[in-house]
C-alpha positions, 0 to 999 in steps of 0.5 A: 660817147655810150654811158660805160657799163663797168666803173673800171676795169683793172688790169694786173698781177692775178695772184692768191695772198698768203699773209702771217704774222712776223716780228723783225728777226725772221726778216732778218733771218730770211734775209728780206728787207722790211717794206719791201716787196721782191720778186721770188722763184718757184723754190724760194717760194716754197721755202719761205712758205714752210719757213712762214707761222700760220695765217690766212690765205686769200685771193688778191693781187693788187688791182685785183684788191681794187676792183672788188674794193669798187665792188664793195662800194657798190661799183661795176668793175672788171679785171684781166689777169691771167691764173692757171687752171689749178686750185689756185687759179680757182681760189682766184677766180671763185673770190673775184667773181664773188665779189661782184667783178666781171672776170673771164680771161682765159687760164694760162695751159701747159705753162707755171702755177698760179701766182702767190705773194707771201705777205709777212706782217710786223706788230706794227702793221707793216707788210714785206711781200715775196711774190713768185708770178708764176702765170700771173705776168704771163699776160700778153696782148691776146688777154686784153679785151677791147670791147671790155675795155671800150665799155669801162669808164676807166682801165686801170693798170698795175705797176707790178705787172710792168716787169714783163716785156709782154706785159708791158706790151699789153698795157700798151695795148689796153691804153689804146683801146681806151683811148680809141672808145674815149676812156680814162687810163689810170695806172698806179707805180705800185712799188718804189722797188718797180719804180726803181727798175722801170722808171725811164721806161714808166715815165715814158708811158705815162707821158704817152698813155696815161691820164691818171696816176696813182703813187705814194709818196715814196713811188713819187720821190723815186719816179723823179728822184727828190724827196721835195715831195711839191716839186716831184708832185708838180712835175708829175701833175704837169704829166697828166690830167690827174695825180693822187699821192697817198702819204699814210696818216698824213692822207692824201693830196689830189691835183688836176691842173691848178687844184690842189687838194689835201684829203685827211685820212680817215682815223684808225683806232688801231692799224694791224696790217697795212696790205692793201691800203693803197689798193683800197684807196684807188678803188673809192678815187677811181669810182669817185671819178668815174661817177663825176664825184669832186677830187675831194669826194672821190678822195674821201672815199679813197681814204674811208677804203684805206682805212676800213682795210688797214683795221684788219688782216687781208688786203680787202674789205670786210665790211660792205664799203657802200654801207660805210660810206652811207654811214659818213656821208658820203654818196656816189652818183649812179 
């Protein structure tokens, strides 16, 4: 098998964050559940837009925070995601190309806008996100390049982007092109709420099509319905080659067969917004693996991601993660 010239090469939900600031009684008044992520329509969108105070907006998307996660650490990754050729569609495509990520998915024409996730943030860091897809879960087996694929050690999936039948086609069909060119297929479950419509159907395939899963504790509780987080975890392990659960400051436990691994989170002075801790964490785990670091390197450097981001407001890092990894000493093969 040919050395990968990408780390890994997301595919997910492309779509542009707009987080601000919040206490408990707008959620009540918007009616929105704390820590929960809804899908919403082009007009609630917009409502909850005006409603919401000022804040910061800026490309994200979840596999799209890990990729250019990956590329902060100095990694090579790719992404597929479908944006519109608007100015959104733009803000997307200047952040992760900026960010060093090879990305060139044809724009979705004549159909809906950009997506855009509405992220609203308590003092105490939690974030509750309504998101409207617009041509984000326009994907379809088309966009997936199977030579950008075959040349990426690892492909990476968004749970988020399991809603549409096309989609979910596309997955499939980026698992295969994987596994033809010898690749690893990683996904993560993305959300309880995913989890909780989908989980016949991703129990399904991650038995069929992946090696590496990405969860937390509470996607792992509900993909197998316990809160006996050991039994939910063994079942899982016994699914696939590897499984990495986060749980928040308890940091993270990695198994591949029988090694177990318990990683500590990396200390925070002060949490302020916990949007994109997870995707920050897949992203120093999957270079970890895909440069042949041990699961508890590969974990660390997950952990150290998480907590870089989790300092600051906006999904992504806003330090060079190679150079904060140098800094704890922690390396990655080239």
């Amino acid at each position: 098998m040919t050395q990968a010239q990408y780390d890994v090469c997301a595919v997910g939900n492309a779509i542009v964050d707009v987080l601000s600031p919040c206490d408990d009684a707008f959620l009540v008044a918007q009616s929105l559940t704390p820590g929960s992520m809804q899908l919403v329509d082009e007009d609630q969108s917009a409502a909850l837009y005006d409603a919401m105070a000022a804040g910061v907006e800026a490309s994200g998307g979840s596999a799209g925070n890990t990729v250019a996660g990956v590329g902060s650490f100095g990694g090579k990754a790719a992404y597929i995601g479908k944006v519109a050729p608007d100015t959104l569609g733009g803000v997307f495509t200047h952040d992760i190309r900026a960010s060093g990520v090879h990305f060139d998915t044809a724009p979705l024409e004549g159909g809906a806008g950009t997506g855009r996730c509405l992220i609203n943030v308590t003092p105490d860091g939690q974030r509750t996100m309504c998101t409207f897809l617009g041509a984000a879960n326009q994907l379809e087996v088309a966009d997936i390049d199977e030579a950008l694929i075959a040349d990426s050690a690892i492909v990476y999936l968004e749970g988020y982007l399991f809603d549409p039948a096309p989609a979910r086609a596309a997955f499939e069909a980026a698992a295969a092109a994987a596994h033809k060119a010898g690749r690893k297929v990683a996904i993560t479950l993305s959300d309880t709420f995913v989890v909780a419509r989908w989980r016949a159907e991703l129990l399904s395939f991650i038995a069929a099509s992946a090696d590496i899963v990405l969860a937390n504790e509470g996607e792992l509780g509900a993909l197998f319905e316990t809160e006996d987080f050991d039994a939910a975890a063994t079942k899982l392990a016994a699914m696939v080659e590897v499984a990495a659960v986060t749980r928040g400051a308890d940091g993270s436990v990695i198994i591949r067969g029988e090694d177990r691994v318990a990683v500590a989170a990396f200390p925070v002075d002060k949490v302020v917004d916990t949007t994109g801790a997870g995707d920050q964490y897949a992203a120093g785990f999957l270079l970890g693996l895909a440069r042949g670091l041990s699961l508890a390197d590969a974990g660390k450097l997950g952990s150290l991601a998480a907590s870089e981001v989790i300092a600051h407001w906006g999904p992504r890092p806003m330090v060079k993660l190679d150079a904060l990894a140098t800094e704890n000493g922690l390396t990655l093969k080239a």
